[in-house]
C-alpha positions in Angstrom: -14.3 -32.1 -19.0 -15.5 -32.6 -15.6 -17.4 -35.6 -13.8 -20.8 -35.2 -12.6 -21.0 -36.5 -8.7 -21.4 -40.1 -8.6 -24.9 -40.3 -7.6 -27.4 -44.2 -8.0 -28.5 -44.3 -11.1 -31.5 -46.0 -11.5 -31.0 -49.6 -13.1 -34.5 -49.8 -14.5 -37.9 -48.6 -14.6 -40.8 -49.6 -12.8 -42.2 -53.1 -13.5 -46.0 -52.3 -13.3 -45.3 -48.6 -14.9 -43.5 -50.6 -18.3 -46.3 -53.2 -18.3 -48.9 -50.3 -18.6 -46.9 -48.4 -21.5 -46.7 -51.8 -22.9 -50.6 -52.5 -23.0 -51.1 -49.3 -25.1 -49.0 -50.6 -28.2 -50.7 -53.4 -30.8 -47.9 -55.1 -30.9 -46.9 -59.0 -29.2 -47.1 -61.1 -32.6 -43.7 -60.5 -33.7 -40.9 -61.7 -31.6 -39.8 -59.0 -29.2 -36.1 -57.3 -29.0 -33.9 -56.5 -26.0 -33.7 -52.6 -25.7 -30.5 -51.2 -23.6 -29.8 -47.8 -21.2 -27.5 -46.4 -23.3 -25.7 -44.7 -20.5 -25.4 -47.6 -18.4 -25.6 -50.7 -20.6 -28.4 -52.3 -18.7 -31.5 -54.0 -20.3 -34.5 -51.3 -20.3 -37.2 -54.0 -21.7 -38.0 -57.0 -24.0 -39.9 -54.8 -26.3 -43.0 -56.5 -28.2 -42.9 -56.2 -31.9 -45.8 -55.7 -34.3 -46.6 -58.1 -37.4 -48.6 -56.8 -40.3 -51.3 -58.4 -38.8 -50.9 -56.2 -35.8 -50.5 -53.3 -38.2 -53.5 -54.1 -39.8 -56.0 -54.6 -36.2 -54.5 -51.1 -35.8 -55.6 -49.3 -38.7 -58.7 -50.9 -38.7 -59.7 -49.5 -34.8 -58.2 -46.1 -36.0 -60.6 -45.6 -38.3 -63.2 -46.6 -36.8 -62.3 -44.0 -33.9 -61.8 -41.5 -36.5 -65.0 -41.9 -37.5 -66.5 -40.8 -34.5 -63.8 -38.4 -33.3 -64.5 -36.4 -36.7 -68.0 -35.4 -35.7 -66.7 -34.4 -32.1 -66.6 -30.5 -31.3 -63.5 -28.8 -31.8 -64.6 -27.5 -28.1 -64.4 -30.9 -26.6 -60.9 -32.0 -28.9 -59.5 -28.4 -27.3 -60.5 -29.7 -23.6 -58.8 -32.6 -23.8 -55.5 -31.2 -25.3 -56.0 -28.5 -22.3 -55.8 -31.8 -19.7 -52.9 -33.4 -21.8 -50.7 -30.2 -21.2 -51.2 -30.5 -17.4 -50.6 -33.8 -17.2 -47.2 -33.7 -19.2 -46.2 -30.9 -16.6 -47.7 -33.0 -13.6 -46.0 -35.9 -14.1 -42.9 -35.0 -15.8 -40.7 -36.8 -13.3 -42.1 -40.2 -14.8 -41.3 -39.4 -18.2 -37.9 -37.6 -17.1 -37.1 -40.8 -16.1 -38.2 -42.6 -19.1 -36.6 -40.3 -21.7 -33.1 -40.6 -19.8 -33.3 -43.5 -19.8 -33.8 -45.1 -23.4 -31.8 -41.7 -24.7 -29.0 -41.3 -22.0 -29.3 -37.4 -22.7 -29.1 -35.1 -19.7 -32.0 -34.3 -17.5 -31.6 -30.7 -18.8 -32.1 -31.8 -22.0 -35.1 -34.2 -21.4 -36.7 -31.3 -20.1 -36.6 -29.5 -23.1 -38.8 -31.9 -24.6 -41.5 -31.5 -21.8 -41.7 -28.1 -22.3 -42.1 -28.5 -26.0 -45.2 -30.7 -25.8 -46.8 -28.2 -23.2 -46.1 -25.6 -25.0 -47.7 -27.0 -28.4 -49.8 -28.7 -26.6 -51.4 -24.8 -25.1 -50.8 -23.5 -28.7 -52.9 -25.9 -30.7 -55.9 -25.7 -28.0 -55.7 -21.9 -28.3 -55.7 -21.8 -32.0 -57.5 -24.8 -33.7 -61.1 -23.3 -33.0 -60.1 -20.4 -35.4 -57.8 -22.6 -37.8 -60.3 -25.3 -38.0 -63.3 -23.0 -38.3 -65.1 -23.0 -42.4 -64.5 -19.9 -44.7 -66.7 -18.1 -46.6 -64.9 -16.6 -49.7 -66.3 -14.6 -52.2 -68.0 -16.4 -55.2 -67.5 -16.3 -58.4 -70.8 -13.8 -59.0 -71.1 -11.7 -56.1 -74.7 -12.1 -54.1 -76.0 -14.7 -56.5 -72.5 -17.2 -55.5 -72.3 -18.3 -52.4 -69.2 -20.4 -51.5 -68.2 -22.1 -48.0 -64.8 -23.9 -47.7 -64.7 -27.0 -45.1 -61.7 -28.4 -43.1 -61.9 -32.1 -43.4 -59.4 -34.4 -41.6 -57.3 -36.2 -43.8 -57.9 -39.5 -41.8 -55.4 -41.4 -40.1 -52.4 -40.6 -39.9 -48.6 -41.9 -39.6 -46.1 -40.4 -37.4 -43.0 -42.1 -37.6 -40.5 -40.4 -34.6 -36.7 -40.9 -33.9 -34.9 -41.6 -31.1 -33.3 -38.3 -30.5 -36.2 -36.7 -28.9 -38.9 -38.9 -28.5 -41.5 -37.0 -26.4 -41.3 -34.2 -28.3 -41.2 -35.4 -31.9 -43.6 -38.3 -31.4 -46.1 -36.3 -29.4 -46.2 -32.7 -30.3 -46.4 -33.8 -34.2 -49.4 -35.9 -32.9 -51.5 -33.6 -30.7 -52.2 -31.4 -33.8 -53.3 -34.3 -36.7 -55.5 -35.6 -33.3 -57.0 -32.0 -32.8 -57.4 -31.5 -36.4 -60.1 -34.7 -36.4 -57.5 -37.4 -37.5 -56.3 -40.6 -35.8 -52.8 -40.9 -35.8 -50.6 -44.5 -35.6 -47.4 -43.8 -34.2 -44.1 -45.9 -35.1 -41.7 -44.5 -32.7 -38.4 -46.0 -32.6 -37.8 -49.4 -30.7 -34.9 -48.0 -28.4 -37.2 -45.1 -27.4 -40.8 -46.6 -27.7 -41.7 -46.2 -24.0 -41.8 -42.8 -24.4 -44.0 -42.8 -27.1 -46.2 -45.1 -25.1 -46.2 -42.9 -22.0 -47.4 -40.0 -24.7 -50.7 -42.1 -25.4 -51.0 -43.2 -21.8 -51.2 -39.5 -20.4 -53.5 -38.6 -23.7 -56.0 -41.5 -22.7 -56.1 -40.3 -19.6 -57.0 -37.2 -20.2 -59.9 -38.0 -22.3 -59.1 -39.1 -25.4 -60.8 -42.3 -26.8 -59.0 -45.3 -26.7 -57.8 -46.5 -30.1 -57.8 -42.8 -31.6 -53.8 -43.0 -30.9 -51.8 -46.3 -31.4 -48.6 -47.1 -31.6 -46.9 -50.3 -33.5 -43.4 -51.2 -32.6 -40.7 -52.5 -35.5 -37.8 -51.5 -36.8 -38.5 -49.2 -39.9 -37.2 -51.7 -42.4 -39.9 -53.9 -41.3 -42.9 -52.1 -40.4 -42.0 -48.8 -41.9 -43.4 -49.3 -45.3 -46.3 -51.2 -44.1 -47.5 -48.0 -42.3 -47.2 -46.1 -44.8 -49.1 -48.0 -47.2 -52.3 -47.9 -44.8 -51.8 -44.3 -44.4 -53.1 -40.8 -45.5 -50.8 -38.5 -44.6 -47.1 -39.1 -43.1 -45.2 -37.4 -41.0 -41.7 -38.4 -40.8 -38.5 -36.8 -38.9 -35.4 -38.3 -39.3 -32.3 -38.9 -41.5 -32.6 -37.6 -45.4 -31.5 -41.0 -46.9 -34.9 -42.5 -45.2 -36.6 -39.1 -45.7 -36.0 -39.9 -50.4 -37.2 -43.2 -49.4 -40.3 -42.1 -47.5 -41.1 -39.2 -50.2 -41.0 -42.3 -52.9 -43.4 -44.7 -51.1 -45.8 -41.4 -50.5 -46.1 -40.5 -54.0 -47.0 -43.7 -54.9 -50.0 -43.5 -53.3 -50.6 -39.9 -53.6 -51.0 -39.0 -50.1 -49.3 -36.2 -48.7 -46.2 -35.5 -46.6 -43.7 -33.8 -44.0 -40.3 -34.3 -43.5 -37.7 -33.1 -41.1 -34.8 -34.4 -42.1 -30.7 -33.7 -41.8 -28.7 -30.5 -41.1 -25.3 -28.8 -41.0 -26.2 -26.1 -39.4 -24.1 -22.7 -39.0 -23.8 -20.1 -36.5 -22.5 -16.8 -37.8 -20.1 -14.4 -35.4 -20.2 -10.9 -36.6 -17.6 -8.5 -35.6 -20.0 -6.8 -33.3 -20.6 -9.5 -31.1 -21.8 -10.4 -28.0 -18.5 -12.4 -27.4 -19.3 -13.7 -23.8 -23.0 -13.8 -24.9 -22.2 -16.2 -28.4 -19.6 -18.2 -26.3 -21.8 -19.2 -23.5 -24.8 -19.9 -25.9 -23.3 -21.6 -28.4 -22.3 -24.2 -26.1 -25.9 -25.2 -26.2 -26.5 -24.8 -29.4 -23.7 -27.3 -29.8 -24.0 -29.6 -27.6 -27.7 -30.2 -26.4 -28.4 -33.6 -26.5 -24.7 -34.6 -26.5 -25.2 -33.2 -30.4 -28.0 -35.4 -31.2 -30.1 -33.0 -32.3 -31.1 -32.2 -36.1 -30.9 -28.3 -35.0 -27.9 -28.6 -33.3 -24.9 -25.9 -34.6 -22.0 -27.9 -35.9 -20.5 -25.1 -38.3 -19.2 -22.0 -36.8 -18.3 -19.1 -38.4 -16.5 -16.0 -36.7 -14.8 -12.7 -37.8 -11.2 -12.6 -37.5 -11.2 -9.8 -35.3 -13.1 -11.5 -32.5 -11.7 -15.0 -33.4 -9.4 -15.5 -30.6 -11.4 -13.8 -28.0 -14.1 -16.3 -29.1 -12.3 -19.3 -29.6 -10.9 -19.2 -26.1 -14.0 -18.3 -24.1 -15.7 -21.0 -26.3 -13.5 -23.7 -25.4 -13.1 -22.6 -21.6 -16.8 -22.8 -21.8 -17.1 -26.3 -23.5 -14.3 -27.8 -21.2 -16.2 -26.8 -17.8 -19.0 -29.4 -18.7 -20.4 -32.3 -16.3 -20.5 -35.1 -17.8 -22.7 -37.9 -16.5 -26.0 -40.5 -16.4 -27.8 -40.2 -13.0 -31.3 -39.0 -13.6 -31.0 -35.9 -12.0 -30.1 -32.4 -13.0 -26.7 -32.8 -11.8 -24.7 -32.8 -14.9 -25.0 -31.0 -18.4 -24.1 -34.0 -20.7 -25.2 -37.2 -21.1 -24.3 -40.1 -23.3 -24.9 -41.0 -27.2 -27.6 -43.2 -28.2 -26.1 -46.1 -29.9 -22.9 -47.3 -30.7 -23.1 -46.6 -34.3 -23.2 -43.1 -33.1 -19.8 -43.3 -31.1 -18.4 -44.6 -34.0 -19.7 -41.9 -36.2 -18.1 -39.2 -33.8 -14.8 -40.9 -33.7 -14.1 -41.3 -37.2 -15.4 -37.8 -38.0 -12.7 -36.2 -35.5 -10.2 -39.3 -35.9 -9.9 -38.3 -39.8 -9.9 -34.8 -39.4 -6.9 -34.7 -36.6 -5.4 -37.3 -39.1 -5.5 -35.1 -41.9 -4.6 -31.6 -39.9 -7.1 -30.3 -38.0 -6.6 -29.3 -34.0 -8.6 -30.7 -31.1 -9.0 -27.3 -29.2 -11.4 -28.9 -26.5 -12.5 -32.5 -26.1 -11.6 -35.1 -28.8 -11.9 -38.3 -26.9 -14.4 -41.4 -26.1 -14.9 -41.8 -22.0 -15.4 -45.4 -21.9 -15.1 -45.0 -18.1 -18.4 -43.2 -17.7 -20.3 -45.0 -20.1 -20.8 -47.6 -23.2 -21.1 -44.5 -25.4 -19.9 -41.2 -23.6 -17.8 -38.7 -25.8 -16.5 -35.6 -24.8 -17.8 -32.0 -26.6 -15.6 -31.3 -29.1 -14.3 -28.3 -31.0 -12.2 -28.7 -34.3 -10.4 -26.3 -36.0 -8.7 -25.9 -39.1 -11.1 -28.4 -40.4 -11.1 -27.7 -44.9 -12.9 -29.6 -47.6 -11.5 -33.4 -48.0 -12.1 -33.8 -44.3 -15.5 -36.3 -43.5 -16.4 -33.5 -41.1 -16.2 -30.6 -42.9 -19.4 -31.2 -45.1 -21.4 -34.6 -43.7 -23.4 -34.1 -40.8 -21.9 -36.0 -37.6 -25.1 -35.5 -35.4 -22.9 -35.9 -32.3 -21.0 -33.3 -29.8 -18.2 -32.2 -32.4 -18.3 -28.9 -34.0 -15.7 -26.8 -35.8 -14.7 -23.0 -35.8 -13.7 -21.4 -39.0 -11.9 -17.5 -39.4 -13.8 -15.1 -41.9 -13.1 -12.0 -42.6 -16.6 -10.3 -43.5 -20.4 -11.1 -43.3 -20.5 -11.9 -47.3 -17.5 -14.3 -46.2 -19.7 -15.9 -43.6 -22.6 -16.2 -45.3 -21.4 -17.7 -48.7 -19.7 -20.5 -45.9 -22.7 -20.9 -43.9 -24.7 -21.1 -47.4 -21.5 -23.6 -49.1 -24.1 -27.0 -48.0 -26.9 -29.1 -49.2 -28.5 -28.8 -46.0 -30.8 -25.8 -45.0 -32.4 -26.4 -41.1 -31.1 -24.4 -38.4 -28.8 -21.4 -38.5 -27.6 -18.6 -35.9 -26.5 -15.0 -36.3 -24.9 -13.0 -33.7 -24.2 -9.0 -33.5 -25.0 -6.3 -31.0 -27.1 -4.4 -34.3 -30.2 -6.7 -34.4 -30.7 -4.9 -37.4 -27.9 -6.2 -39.2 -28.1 -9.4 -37.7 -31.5 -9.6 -39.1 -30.4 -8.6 -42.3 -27.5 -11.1 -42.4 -29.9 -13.6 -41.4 -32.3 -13.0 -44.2 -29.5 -14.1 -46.7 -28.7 -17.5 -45.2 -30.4 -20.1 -46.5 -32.1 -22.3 -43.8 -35.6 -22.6 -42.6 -35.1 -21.1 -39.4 -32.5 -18.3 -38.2 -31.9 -17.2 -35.1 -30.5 -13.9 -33.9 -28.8 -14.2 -30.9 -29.6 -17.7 -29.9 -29.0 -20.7 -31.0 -31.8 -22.5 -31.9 -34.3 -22.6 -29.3 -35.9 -18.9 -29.9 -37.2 -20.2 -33.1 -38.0 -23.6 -32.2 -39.8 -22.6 -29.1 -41.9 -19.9 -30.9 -44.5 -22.3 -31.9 -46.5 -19.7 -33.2 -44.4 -19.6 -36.2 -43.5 -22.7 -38.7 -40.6 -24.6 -38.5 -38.8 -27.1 -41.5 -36.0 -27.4 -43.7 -34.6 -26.2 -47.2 -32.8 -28.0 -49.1 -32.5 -31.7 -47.8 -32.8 -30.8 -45.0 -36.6 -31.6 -45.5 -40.4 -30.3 -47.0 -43.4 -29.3 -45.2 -43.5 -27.4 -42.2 -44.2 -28.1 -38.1 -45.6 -25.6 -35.5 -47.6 -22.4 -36.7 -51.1 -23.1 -38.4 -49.2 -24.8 -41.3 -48.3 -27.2 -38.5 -52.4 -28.1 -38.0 -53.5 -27.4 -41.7 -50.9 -29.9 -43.3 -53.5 -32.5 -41.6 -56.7 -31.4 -43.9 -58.2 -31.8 -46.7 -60.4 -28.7 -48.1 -63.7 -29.2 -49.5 -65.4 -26.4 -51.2 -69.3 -26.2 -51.9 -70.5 -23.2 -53.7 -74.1 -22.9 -53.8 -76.1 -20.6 -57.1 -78.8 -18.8 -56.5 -81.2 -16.7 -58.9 -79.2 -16.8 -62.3 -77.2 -19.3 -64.0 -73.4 -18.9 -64.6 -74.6 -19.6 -68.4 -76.4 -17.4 -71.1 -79.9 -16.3 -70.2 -82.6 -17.9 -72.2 -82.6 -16.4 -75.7 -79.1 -15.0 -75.4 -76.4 -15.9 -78.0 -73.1 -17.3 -76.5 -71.5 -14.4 -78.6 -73.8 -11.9 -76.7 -72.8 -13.9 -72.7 -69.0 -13.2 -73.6 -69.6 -10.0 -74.3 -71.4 -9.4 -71.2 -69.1 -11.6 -69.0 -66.4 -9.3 -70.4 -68.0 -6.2 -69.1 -68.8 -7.7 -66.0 -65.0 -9.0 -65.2 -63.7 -5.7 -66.2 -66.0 -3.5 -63.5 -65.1 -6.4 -60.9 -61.3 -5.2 -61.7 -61.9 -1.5 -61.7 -64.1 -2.1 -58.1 -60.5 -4.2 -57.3 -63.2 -7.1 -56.4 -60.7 -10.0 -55.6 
């Protein structure tokens, strides 16, 4: 691994720019917490907390706001997510700086997230005039029925965001329950709260009333359930242990869900590959976000007759990255979050070498970059019994496996509880589209690793398995926040017998009449 130049990196953020994140949480009651730079060790902020109290204030101004914000046009909601997505483009440099900061993740990376907002951000204003727009179905009796079918927020609503990618998970989960007529009340994780923050800050600024978006701060243990019990809908992303726990306190209440949770997710090299192509990509796909992302590939699978070829352009690959933290572009890969992380990444490859399995690149903390750096790793000869082989490490580490056909790979990639992210490589798009039809995640990619199906936001995105329920981007992204309300008005005749008619004599007639409705292949 190489060293990224040795640049100034910045020891904190602005004074006046945290103290105006700060003002937009309800939070101050609680004592506050220290919150540290991962990739330096230096204190970020003494981060207010939120009592129930707070929580309480906060869901009494949201729906108050929602209120109001309900009976606003979808034309003016649209105009104001138009101005959020130039702002976030505008003024990415601030939250750049921001998201590097509490993450330690590469400026590359960071990016990433900048882009996703804008880009759900320009979906959601394109297509919520349509999504959001009544129905007019056909009635029961043709003519005499007439039935209308109403969107109607579900009211406010509780996105609770990781750390991992906190601008994109806290905001573009957000900007659809806000267009959709709901108020949301964000908890976004302490270490990454400022970005959340900067999300509402930019979103006020663009228009939208104050008090429509909140955020209160708290560990989830301690304000985690307290949201959720003032909420209508939640929208969680994050581990699947919390994501049982989540689902439980829900359906308690009956109010609905989503949940991103976990993955193991596989990449699949047929013998037709791409070789140069699959290596160089699925170093991303790997190792974005130092591996701290729940789409992230950390199972490969690859033909035997391209193995070697892969395994050795992989690792050449993987062993040319910069490491570093300066919050520039200067470097590819940054440092993990927390140092229950590290210690996650070290036992997983500690107990595999331990029990057999090769280090082929990588395999070591870096303690002389940073509190928490570790190098990309590939395994191989990882098997069952090993930590790594079936729990999810959510770190740089990824191992490489021989097959010898696509029913080999597939039954591997398809060998896990998990079902998020997957990859499929061959030259015949055709068969890698075919392959990819039998592996059992909620997105595939063909060719990529994860980012052609994440970034299509056109199209849903979620998990299978435990890897999660509901479903992000796409209109099932906007309609998961609505309720439907449907109002059928009757004209002229009752849906009833006709004065002087025998109930014997109205089946008989409502049997003729459903039979020509089938024959005219009336729906």
């Amino acid at each position: 691994m190489t060293t990224a130049p040795q640049l100034a990196a910045a020891d904190a953020l602005p004074f006046d720019l945290v103290q105006r994140l700060l003002s937009h949480a309800r939070a101050g009651s609680a004592p506050s917490v220290e919150v540290f730079a991962p990739a330096t060790g230096r204190k970020i902020v003494d981060l207010p907390q939120s009592s129930t109290a707070d929580i309480d204030a906060a869901f009494v101004t949201a729906r108050a706001a929602q209120q109001e914000w309900a009976t606003t046009p979808v034309t003016d909601r649209v105009a104001i997510l138009r101005r959020i997505h130039d702002l976030v483009l505008a003024e990415q440099d601030v939250i750049l700086d921001i998201v590097q900061t509490e993450t330690g993740k590469s400026r590359v990376h960071a990016f990433d997230e900048v882009s996703d907002v804008a880009v759900n951000a320009r979906y959601y204003a394109a297509e919520a005039k349509k999504l959001l727009a009544p129905r007019t179905p056909r009635g029961v009796m043709p003519v005499l029925t007439k039935v209308e079918v109403l969107n109607r927020p579900k009211g406010v609503v509780a996105v609770i965001s990781p750390w991992n990618y906190p601008l994109a998970l806290a905001a573009s989960d957000a900007l659809p329950a806000l267009i959709a007529g709901n108020a949301v009340i964000a908890r976004p994780d302490n270490q990454t709260a400022l970005t959340a923050l900067w999300a509402i800050d930019i979103a006020e600024r663009a228009g939208l009333p104050k008090g429509l978006w909140q955020a209160v701060l708290g560990r989830g243990r301690v304000v985690g359930a307290e949201v959720i019990n003032r909420a209508d809908y939640v929208d969680y992303t994050g581990s699947s242990a919390t994501g049982r726990t989540i689902a439980q306190q829900a359906g308690e209440r009956l109010i609905g869900y989503s949940l991103e949770l976990g993955g193991k997710n596989p990449l699949l090299v047929l013998d037709d590959a791409d070789i140069s192509a699959a290596a160089k990509i699925a170093v991303r796909a790997c190792f974005a976000s130092a591996g701290q992302l729940c789409e992230s590939i950390e199972r490969i699978y690859v033909h035997d007759s391209v193995y070697d070829r892969f395994i050795a352009e992989f690792a050449e690959n993987t062993e040319k990255l910069a490491l570093g933290k300066e919050l520039d572009f200067s470097y590819e890969i940054g440092s993990l979050t927390f140092p229950r992380q590290l210690d996650t990444v070290s036992a997983h490859v500690d107990d595999a070498v331990a029990k057999g399995a090769k280090v082929r690149a990588g395999g070591k903390a870096r303690p002389d970059l940073g509190p928490y750096f570790y190098e990309p790793t590939i395994l191989e000869g990882v098997r069952d019994g090993m930590t790594v082989y079936r729990e999810e490490t959510f770190g740089p580490v990824v191992s490489v496996y021989r097959v010898g056909s696509d029913d080999e790979a597939v039954a591997q990639a398809n060998d896990t509880a998990y079902g998020l992210n997957a990859s499929v490589w061959s030259r015949d798009t055709d068969r890698g589209r075919a392959v990819a039809a039998r592996v059992r995640a909620g997105s595939v990619n063909v060719n990529e690793g994860f980012i052609a199906a994440w970034g299509s936001v056109a199209a849903p995105s979620g998990g299978l398995g435990i890897s999660g329920t509901g479903r992000r981007h796409g209109p099932e992204g906007l309609l998961k926040y609505i309720d439907t309300q449907t109002i059928a008005v009757q004209r002229g005749l009752p849906i009833a017998p006709l004065p002087g008619m025998s109930e014997q004599l109205w089946a008989k007639t409502m049997t003729l009449f459903l039979g020509v409705m089938k024959t005219l292949r009336q729906k």
